[in-house]
N, C-alpha and C positions, 0 to 999 in steps of 0.2 A: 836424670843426670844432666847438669847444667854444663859444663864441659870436663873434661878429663885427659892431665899434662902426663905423658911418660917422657920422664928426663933422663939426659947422659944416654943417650941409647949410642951403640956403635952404626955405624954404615951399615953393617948386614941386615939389621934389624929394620931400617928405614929402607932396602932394598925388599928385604917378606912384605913390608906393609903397604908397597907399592902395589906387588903382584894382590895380596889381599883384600883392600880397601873395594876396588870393582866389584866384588861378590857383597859389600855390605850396603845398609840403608844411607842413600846421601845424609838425611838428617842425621845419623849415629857418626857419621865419617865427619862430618860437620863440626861436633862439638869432641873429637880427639885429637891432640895437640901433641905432637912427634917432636920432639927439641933435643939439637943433641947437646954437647960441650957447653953453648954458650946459654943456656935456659932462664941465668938469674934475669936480664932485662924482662926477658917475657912476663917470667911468672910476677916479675913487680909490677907492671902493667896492669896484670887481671890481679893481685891480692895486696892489699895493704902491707908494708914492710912490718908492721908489727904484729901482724897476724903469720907470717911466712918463716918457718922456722930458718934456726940461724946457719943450719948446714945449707940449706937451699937458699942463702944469700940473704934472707929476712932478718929480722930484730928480736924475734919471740925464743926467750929462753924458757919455755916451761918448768919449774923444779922436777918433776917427775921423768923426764922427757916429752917433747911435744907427741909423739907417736902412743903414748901411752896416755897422754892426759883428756880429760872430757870438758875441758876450760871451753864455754862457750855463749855464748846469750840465752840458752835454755836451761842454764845454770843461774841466770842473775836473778834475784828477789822482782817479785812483780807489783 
């Protein structure tokens, strides 16, 4: 896992993951990323606006929806 964003999280949630985070690997705590309300600056920072879907503040309209689609570079002709 290269990093992993959980967004919109409420305050309680980031109150558990206080108390939790001590029991885990610094390197695993390292690359998870807690963002509440304000998330779209962040995640445009680490992903391209048109790869970021358009509810999470990005440019990517996939026809299928993005959550469903396998649109990706392992897809394009070699």
């Amino acid at each position: 896992m290269g990093k992993f964003f959980i967004i919109n999280v409420p305050w309680t949630f980031s109150a558990v993951w206080a108390i939790v985070k001590p029991w885990l690997d610094e390197v695993t705590v390292k690359k998870i990323n807690i963002l509440g309300g304000t998330y779209k600056e962040e995640l445009l920072k680490q992903i391209p606006a048109e790869n970021l879907p358009k509810q999470f503040g990005g440019l990517c309209e996939c026809a299928e929806g993005c959550e469903m689609s396998d649109a990706g570079p392992w897809k394009e002709a070699a």
